[in-house]
Each structure stands twice: as structure tokens, then as C-alpha cells.
DRENTORDO-432051 format. One line per field, with one value per residue: residue in three letters; x, y, z of N, C-alpha, C in turn. Coordinates in steps of 0.1 Angstrom, whole numbers. Example, Ala and Ser with C-alpha at 12.3 -4.5 7.8 and 13.67 -1.06 7.14 Angstrom:
<sites>
r	[Ala	Ser]
n_px	[132	128]
n_py	[-57	-22]
n_pz	[78	71]
ca_px	[123	137]
ca_py	[-45	-11]
ca_pz	[78	71]
c_px	[132	129]
c_py	[-33	0]
c_pz	[78	79]
</sites>
This chain:
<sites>
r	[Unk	Unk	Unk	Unk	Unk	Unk	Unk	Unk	Unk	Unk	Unk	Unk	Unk	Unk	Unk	Unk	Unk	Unk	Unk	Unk	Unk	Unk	Unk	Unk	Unk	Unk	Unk	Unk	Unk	Unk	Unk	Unk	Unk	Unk	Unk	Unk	Unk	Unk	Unk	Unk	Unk	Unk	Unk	Unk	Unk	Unk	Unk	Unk	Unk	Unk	Unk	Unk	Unk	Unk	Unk	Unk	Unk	Unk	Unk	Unk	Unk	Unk	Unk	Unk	Unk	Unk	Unk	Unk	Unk	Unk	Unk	Unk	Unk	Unk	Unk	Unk	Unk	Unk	Unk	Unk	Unk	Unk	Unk	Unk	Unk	Unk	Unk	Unk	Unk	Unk	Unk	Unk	Unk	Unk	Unk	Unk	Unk	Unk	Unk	Unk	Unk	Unk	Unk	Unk	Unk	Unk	Unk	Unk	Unk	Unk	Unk	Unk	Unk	Unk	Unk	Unk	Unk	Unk	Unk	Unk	Unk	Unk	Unk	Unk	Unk	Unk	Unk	Unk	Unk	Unk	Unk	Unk	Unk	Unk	Unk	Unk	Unk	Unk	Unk	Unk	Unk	Unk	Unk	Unk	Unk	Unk	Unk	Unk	Unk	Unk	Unk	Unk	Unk	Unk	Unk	Unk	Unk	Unk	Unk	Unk	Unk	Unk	Unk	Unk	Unk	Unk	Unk	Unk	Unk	Unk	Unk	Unk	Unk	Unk	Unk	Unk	Unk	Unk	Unk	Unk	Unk	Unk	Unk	Unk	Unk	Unk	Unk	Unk	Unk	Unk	Unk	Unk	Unk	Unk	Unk	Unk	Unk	Unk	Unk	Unk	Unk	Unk	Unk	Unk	Unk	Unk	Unk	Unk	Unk	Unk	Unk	Unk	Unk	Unk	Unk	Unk	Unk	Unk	Unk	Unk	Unk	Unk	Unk	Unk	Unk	Unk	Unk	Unk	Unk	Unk	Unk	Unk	Unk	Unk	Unk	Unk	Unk	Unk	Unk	Unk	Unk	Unk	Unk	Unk	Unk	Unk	Unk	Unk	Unk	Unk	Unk	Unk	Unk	Unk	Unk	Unk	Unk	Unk	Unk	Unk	Unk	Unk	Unk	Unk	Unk	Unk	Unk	Unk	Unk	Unk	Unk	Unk	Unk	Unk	Unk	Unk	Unk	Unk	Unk	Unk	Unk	Unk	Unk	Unk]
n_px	[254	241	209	201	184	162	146	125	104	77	63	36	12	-13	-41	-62	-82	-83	-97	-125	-138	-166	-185	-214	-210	-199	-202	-176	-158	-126	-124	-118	-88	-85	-94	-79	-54	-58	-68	-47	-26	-36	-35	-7	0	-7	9	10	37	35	20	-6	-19	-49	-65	-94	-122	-141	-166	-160	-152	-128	-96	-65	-56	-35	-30	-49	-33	-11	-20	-31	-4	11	-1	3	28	36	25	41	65	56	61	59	36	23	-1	-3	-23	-46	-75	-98	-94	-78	-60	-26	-4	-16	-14	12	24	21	38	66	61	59	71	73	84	78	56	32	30	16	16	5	-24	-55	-90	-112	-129	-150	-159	-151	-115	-84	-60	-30	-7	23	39	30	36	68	72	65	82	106	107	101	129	141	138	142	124	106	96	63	54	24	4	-18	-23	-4	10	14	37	55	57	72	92	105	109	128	151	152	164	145	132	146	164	168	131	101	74	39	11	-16	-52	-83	-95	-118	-117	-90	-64	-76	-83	-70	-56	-40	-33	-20	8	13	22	41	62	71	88	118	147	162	132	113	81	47	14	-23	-55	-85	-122	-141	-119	-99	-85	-79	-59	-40	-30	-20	5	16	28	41	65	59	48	19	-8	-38	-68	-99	-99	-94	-108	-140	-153	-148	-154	-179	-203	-201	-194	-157	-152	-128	-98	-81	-89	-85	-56	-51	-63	-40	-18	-24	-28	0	17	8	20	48	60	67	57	75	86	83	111	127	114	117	148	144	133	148	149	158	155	133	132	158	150	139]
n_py	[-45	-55	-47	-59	-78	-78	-64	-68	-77	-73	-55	-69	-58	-66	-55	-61	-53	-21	11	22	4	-18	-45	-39	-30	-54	-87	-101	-86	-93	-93	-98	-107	-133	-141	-117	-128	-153	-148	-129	-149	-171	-152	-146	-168	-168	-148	-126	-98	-81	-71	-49	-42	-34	-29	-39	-33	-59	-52	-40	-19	4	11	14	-9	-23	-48	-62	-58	-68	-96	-104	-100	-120	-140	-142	-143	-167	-184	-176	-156	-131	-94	-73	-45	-24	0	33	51	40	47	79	105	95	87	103	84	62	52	52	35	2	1	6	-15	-37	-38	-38	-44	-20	8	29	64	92	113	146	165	163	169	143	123	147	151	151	159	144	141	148	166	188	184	163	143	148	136	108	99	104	89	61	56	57	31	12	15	9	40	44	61	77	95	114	135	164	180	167	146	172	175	154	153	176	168	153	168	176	155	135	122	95	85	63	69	52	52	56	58	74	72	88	88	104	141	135	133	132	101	90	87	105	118	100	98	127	124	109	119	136	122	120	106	69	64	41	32	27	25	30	32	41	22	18	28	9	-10	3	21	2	-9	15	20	-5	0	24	13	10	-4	-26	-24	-42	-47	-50	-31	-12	-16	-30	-45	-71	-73	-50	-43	-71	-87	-91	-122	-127	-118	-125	-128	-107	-108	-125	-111	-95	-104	-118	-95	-84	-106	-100	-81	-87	-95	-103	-114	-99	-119	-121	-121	-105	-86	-71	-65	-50	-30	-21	-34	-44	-80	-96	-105	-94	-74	-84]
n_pz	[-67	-99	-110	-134	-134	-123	-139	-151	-133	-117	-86	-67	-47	-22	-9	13	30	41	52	44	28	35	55	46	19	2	8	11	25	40	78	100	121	113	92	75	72	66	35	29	26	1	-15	-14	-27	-47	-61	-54	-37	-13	19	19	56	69	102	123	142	163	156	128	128	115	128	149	166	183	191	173	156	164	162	132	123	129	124	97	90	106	82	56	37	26	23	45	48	70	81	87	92	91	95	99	119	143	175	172	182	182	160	150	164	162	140	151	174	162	138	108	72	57	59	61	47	46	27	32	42	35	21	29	11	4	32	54	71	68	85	83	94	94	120	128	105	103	125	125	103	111	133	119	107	130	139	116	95	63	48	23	7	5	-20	-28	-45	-66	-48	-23	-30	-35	-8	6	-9	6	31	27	19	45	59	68	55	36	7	-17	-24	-19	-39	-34	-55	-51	-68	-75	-52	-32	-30	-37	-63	-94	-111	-135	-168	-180	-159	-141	-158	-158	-129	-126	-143	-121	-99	-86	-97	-95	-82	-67	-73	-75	-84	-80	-91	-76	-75	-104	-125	-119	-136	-165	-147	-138	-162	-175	-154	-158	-188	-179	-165	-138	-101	-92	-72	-55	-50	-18	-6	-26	-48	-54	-70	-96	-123	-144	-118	-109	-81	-67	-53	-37	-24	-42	-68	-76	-75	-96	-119	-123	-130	-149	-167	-163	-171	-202	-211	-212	-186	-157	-123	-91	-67	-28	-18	-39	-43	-18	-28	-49	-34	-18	10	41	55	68	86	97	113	134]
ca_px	[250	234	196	196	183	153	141	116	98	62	58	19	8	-24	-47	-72	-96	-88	-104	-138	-148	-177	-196	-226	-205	-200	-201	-167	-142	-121	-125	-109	-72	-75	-99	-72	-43	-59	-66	-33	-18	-39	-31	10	3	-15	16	11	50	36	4	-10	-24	-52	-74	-105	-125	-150	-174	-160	-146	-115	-87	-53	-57	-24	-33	-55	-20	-2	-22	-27	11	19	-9	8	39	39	23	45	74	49	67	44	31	12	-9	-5	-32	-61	-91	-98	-97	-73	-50	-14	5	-17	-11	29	27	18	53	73	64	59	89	73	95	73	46	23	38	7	21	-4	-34	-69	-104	-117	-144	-155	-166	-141	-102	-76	-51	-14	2	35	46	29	50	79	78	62	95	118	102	108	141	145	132	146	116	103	82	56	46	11	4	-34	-21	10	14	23	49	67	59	75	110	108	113	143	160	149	162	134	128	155	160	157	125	92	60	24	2	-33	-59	-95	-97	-125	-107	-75	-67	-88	-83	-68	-39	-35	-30	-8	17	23	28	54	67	76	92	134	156	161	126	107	71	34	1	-38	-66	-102	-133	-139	-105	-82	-77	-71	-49	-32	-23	-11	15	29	30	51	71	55	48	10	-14	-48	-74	-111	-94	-98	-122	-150	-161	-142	-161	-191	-217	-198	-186	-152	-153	-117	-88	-73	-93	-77	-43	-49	-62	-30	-7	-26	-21	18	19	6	37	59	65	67	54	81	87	87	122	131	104	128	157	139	130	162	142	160	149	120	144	167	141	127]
ca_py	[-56	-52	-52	-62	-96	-76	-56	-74	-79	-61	-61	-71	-55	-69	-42	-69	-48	-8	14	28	-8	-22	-56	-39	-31	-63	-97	-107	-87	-99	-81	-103	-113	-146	-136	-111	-135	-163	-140	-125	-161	-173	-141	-152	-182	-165	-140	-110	-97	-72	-73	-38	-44	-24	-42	-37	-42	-69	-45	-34	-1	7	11	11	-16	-30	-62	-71	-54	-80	-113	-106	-103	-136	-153	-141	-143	-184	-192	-170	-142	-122	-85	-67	-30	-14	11	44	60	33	56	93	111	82	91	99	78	48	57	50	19	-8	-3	7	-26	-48	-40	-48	-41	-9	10	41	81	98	126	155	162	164	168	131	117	156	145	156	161	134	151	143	179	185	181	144	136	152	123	101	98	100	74	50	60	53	18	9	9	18	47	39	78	74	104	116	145	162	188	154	143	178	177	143	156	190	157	141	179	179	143	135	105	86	84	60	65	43	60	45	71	72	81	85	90	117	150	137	135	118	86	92	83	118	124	90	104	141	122	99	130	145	115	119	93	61	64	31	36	22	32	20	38	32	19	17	31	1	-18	13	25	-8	-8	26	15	-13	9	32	10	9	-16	-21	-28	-42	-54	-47	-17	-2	-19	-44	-53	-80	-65	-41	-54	-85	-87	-104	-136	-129	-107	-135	-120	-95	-108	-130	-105	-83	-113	-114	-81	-80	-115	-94	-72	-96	-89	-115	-110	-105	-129	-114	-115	-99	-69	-70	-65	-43	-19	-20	-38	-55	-91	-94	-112	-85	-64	-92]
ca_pz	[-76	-110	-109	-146	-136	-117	-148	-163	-121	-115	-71	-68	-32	-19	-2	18	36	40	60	39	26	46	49	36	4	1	21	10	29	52	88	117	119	112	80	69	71	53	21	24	23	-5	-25	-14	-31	-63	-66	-45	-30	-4	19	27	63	79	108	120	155	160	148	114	126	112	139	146	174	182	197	161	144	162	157	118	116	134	117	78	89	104	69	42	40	23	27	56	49	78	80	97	93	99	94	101	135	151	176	168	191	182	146	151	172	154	133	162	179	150	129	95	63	51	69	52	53	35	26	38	49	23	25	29	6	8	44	68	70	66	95	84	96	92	130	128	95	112	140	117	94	122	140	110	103	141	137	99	87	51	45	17	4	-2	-30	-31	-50	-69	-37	-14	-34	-29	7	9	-14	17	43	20	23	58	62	77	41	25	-11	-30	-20	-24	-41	-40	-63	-51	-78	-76	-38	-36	-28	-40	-76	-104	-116	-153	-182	-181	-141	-137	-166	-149	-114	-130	-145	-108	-97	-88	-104	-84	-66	-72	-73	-76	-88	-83	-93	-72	-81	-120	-129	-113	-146	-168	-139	-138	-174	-175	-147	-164	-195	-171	-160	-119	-98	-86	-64	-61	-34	-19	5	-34	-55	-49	-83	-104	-134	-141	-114	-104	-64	-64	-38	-30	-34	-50	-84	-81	-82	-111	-129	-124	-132	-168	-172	-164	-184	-212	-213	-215	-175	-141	-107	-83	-54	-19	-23	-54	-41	-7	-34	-56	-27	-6	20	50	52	79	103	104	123	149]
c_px	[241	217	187	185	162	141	129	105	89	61	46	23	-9	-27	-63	-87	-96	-92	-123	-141	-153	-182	-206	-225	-205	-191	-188	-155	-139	-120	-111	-95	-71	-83	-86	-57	-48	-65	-57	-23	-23	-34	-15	9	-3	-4	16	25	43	22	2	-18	-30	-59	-88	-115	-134	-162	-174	-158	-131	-108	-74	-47	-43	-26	-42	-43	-15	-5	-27	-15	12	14	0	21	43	38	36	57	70	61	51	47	24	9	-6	-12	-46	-76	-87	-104	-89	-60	-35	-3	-1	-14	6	30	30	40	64	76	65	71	87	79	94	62	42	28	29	12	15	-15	-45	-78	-109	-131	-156	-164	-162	-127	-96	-63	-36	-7	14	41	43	42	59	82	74	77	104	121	106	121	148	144	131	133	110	93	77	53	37	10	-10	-33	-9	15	20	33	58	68	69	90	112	113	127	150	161	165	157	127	144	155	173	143	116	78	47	16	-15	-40	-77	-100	-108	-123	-95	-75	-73	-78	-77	-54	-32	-24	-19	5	22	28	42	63	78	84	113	136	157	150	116	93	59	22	-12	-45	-81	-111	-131	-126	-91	-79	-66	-57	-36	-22	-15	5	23	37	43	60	70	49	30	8	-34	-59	-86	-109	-98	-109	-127	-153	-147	-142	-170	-200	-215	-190	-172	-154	-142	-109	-80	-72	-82	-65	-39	-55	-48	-22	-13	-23	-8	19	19	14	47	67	67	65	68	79	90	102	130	123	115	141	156	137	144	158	156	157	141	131	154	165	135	140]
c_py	[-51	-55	-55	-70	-90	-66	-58	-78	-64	-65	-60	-64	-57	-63	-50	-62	-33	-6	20	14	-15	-35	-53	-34	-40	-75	-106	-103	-90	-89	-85	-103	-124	-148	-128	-119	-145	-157	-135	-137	-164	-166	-141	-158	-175	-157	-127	-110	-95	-72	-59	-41	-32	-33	-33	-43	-52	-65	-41	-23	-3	10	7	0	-21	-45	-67	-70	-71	-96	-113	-104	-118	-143	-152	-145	-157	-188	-186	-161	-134	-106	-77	-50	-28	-6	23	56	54	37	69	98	101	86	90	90	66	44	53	41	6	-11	3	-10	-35	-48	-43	-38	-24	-4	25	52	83	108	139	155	166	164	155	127	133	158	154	160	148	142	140	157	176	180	167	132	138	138	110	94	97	88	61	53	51	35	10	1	15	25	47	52	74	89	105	128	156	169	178	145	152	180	165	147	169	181	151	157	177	169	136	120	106	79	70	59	56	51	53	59	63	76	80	86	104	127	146	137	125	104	84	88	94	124	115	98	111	138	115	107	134	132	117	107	83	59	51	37	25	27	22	33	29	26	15	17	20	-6	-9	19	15	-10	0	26	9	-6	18	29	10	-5	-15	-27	-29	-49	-48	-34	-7	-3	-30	-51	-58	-74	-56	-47	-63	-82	-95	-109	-133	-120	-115	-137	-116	-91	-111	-122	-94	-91	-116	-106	-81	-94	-108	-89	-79	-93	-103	-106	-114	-111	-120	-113	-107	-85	-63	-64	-54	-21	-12	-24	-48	-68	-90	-101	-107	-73	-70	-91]
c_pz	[-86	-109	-123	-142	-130	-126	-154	-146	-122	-98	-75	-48	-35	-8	1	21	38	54	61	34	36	41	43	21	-3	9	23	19	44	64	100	110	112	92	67	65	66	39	21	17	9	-15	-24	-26	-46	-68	-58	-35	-16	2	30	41	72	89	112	138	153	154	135	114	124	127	139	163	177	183	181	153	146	164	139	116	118	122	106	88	97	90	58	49	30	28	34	55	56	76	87	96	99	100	94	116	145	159	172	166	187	163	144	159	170	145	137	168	170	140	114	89	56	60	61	53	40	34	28	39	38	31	20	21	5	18	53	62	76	72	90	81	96	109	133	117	98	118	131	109	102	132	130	107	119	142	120	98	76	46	32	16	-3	-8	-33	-48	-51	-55	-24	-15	-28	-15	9	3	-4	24	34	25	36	65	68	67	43	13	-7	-20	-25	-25	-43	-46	-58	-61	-77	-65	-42	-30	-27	-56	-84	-107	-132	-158	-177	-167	-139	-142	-159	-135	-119	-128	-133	-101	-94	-93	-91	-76	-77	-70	-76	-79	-88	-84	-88	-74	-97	-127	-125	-125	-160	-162	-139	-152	-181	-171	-157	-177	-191	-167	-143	-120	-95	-78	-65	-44	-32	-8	-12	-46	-47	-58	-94	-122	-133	-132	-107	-93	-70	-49	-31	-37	-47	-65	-86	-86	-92	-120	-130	-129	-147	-174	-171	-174	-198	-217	-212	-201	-162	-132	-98	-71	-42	-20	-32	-50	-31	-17	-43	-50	-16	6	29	50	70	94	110	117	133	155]
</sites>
């Protein structure tokens, strides 16, 4: 079928909470399940297709908990058919096996494939070896579910087109460009462009830039023709200095910006259509 009708659609993905934003960063983000599913909803209802999901224990540690995976699904998914992104990575230093669970048992439509391994915030190491991505990609494949290539930098794109030869991915694939991560690549016009650049034909893609850089970043995109994403997993500030209250900024400020261009926010279905997504019901 022709995807003229789909040409003129920007997916919005909403990135609630992360794994490096903290309450003492600021008092707004959402930690629990039932926190994270009523900002995801909200942000349904403001225009966001796709909702990046990481969770979080009662403490505020990052984690790949299953049991918090699977009461922020339920919760989003009675209210909306928001399209569900998991996480698989959840932090740093997290076992493998709990790292591949969550979208084994849960079944949501997309789920994260970072594409290699970095030096973290110049802290530590961000472990995604090749024999993890290996099982990683086969495991979704096994469980139609869609790998999400997170892109720190251009060297994890080509590790990610080594897995398509492999067949280990499947093209058309789906690219999120990270930018501004600290040991991955900067945050720039310049940097977005050359990633675009490396891109095969037919592969849909996304871009946000961190901190300061997400509106720049965001503009670039549509400019590019990508889809984005926006949320307090990557900034916290509305403007210079100003907390936002809710992601829910964040989306209407992204839905100005694609207004701008003469663009529309697609509808979780139309992203489902956009991405070659199954429909969420085909996988329960």
C-alpha cells in the first residue's frame, strides 16, 4: 500500500523517566508505575505515538525489574494504545538475562538494541558486547519484536548493518540517533547530517539531542525529514533555568515545532504503519 497518505506524519516518542535522571535533578519525574503511566497517558492525549519505558525501584534506582515492567504496561495500556518501547538496557552493570525479559514476557511493539558498548558519562562502561547483541536480536526476532537501534555513535550504526548481514536485524530497520550522551557523539547540525548520511534506504529513523541541544536537535530532524523524541529521560529544562512540570511540555513543544513545517503528529497507528509495527494485539 502507498504510504503517500503517511508523508507529511512526524512519530513523537515520549522518554518519561530514563535511567540517569534523578529526583534531586528535579522533583518532577515520574519514578513508580502508576506515576509513569499517568504521564505517558497525558502525553497520549497531547500527541505522543510511542512511549519509551524505563522503571525504577521504590528507591529511584534504575532497574530492569520485571514485575514494575509489568504493572506500567498494564496501567498504559487499559488507558491508551500508545505504541510500547522497552528498555533493554535499564542502567549500567544490569544483568543480561534481566535485560531480555521484560520484552520476552511483555511482548511490547519495540524494545531498545544499543548498538555497542561506550564509555558511560566518562564514568564506567555501557557493556553491549557483541555475544549479548548476538542473543539480543535473535531473541526479538524470536518474539516479533522491534529492535529500536539506539546510535551513541557512527561506529554503532555499522555494527548494527554487520547484524542485518548476519541476520541477526531486519531491514527496514528503525534508528534512534543519540546525541550529546557524554562519551558518545556531540550534540550538533553538523553530527546529525553525517549520521543521516550513513543511513540505508528504507530505514526510518529518529533523533534527540540531550540537555541544551534537544530543540536545535529537534529542528534539525524535522529539517531531515526524522521522526523525534523528547522527555525528562533527556532533558529537564523547558527553557534556560525553567524545570518542566511534566513531559507533557515537552510534547507540545514538539507539536509547535512540527506544526511549523507544515508537518502532523502521527497517531499511534499511523507510527504502527509507518514502522511496520504489528498491532499490539497481535503479540498478547
Amino acid at each position: 500500500m502507498s504510504m503517500d497518505h503517511l508523508r507529511n506524519k512526524v512519530i513523537l516518542t515520549v522518554a518519561t523517566t530514563g535511567a540517569v535522571t534523578r529526583r534531586e535533578d528535579t522533583p518532577y519525574l515520574a519514578q513508580s508505575p502508576q506515576e509513569i503511566a499517568d504521564e505517558v497517558f497525558k502525553c497520549y492525549q497531547a500527541g505522543a505515538a510511542i512511549a519509551h519505558i524505563h522503571v525504577r525501584e521504590n528507591d529511584g534506582t534504575p532497574s530492569m525489574n520485571i514485575e514494575k515492567f509489568r504493572e506500567t504496561v498494564a496501567l498504559i495500556r487499559e488507558r491508551c494504545d500508545i505504541v510500547i518501547n522497552l528498555t533493554s538496557s535499564g542502567g549500567i552493570g544490569l544483568n543480561e538475562d534481566d535485560r531480555i525479559r521484560p520484552f520476552v514476557e511483555l511482548l511490547p511493539e519495540l524494545a531498545t538494541f544499543d548498538a555497542g558498548t561506550m564509555n558511560w558519562r566518562h564514568e564506567t562502561v555501557f557493556d553491549n558486547n557483541p555475544k549479548f547483541l548476538e542473543r539480543l536480536g535473535s531473541e526479538m526476532l524470536k518474539v516479533n519484536v522491534k529492535p529500536e537501534i539506539e546510535v551513541f555513535d557512527a561506529g554503532m550504526l555499522y555494527n548494527a548493518l554487520y547484524y542485518v548481514k548476519k541476520g541477526i536485524l531486519k531491514e527496514p530497520l528503525h534508528v534512534q540517533f543519540v546525541l550529546g550522551a557524554p562519551g558518545g557523539i556531540a550534540a550538533t547540525v553538523e553530527n546529525l547530517v553525517f549520521l543521516k548520511g550513513l543511513l540505508p534506504e528504507n530505514t526510518t529513523w529518529s533523533a534527540f539531542g540531550v540537555g541544551r541541544m534537544s530543540v536545535p536537535i529537534m529542528m534539525t530532524t524535522l529539517a531531515l525529514g526524522g521522526h523525534l523524541r523528547v522527555g525528562m529521560e533527556d532533558n529537564i529544562f523547558i527553557q534556560k533555568g525553567v524545570l518542566a512540570k511534566s513531559n507533557v511540555e515537552f510534547v507540545e513543544q514538539a507539536k509547535r515545532l512540527v506544526k511549523e513545517v507544515g508537518k502532523e503528529l502521527a497517531t499511534p497507528e499511523e507510527a504502527r504503519e509507518i514502522l511496520s509495527l504489528k498491532s499490539v494485539m497481535q503479540n498478547n
